[in-house]
Short mmCIF file of the C-alpha atoms (twelve columns), coordinates in Angstrom:
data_MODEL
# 
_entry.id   MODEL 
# 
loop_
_atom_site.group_PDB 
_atom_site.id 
_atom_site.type_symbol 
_atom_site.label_atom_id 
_atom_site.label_alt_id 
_atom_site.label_comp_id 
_atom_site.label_asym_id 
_atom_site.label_seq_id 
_atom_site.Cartn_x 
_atom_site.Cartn_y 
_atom_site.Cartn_z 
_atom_site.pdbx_PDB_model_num 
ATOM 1  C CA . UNK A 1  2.886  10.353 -1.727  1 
ATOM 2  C CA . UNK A 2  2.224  6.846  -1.932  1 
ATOM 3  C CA . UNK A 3  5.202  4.899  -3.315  1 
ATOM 4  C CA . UNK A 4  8.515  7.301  -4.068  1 
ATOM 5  C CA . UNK A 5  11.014 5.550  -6.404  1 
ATOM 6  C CA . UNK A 6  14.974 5.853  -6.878  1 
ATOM 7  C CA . UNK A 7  15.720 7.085  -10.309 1 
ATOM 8  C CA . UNK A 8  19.084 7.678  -9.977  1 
ATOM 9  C CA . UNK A 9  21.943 7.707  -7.066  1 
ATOM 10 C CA . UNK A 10 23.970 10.645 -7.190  1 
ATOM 11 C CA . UNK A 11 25.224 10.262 -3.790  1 
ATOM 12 C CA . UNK A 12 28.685 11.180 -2.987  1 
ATOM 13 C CA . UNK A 13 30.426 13.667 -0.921  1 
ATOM 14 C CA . UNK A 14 29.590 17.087 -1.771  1 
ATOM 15 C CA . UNK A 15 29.674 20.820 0.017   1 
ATOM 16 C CA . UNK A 16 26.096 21.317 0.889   1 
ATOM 17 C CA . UNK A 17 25.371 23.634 -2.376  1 
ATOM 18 C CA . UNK A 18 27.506 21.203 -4.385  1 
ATOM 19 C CA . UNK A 19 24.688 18.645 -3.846  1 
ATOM 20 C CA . UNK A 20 22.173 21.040 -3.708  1 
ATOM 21 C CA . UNK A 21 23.306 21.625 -7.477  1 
ATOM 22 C CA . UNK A 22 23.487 17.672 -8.008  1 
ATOM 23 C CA . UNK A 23 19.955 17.162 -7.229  1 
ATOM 24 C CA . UNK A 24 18.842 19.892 -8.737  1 
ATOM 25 C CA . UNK A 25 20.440 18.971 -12.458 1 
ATOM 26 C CA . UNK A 26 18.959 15.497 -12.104 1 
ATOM 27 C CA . UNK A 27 15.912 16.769 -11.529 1 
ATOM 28 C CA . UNK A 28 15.869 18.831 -14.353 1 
ATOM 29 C CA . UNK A 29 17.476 15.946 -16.572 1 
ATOM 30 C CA . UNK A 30 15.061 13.139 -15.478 1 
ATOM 31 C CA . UNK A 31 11.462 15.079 -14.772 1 
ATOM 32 C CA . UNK A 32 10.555 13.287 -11.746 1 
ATOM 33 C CA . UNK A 33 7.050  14.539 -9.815  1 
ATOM 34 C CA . UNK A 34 9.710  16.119 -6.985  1 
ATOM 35 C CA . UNK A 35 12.916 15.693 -5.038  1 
ATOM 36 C CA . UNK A 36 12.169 13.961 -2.005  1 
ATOM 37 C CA . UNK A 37 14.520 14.204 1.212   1 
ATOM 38 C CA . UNK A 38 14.348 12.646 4.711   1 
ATOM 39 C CA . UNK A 39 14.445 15.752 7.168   1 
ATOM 40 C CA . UNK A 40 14.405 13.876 10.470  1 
ATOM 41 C CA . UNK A 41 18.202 15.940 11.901  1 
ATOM 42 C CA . UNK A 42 18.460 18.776 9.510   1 
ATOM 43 C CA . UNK A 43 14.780 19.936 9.889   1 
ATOM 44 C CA . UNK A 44 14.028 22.418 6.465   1 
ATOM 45 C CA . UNK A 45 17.925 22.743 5.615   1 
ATOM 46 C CA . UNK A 46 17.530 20.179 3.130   1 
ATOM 47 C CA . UNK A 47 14.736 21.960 1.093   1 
ATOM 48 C CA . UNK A 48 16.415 25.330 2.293   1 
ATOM 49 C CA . UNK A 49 19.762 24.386 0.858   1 
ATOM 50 C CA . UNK A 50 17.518 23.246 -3.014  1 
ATOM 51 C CA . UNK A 51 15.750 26.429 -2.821  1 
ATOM 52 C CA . UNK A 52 18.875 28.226 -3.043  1 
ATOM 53 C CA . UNK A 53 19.553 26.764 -6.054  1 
ATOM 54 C CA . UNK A 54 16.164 26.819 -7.881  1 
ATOM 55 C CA . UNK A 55 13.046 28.212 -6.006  1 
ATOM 56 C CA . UNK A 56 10.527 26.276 -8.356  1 
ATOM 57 C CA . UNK A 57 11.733 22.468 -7.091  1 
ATOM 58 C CA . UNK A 58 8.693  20.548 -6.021  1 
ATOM 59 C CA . UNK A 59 10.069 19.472 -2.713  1 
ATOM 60 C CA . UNK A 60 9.129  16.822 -0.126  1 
ATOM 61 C CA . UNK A 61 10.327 16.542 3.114   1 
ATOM 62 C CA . UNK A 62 10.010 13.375 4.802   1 
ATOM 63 C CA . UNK A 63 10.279 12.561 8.721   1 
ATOM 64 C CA . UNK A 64 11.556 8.998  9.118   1 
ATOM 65 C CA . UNK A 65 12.682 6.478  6.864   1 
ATOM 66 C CA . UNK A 66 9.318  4.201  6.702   1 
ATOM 67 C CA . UNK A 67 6.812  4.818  3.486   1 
# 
């Protein structure tokens, strides 16, 4: 992944499948390539916590905060 872009912020504060649900609708809404998710604490719980929601996300993890 070369360049990832911010198509929309849906941050807020959310139970963990509450924004697992959030990211999941905006993916579906806005077609991007994948949802992409900095993993450097919470290891795979981020993509764990999608999956539960839809097992067909395109999902990429990324360790650190520099592209």
């Amino acid at each position: 992944m070369d360049h990832p872009y911010v198509l929309v912020d849906g941050s807020g504060q959310y139970a963990p499948t509450d924004w697992a649900r959030q990211a999941v609708g905006l993916y579906h809404r806005l077609q991007p390539d994948r949802i992409v998710a900095q993993t450097n604490f919470a290891g795979d719980m981020a993509e764990a916590t999608v999956r539960m929601v839809d097992q067909n996300i395109f999902f990429y993890g990324r360790h650190g905060i520099a592209w």
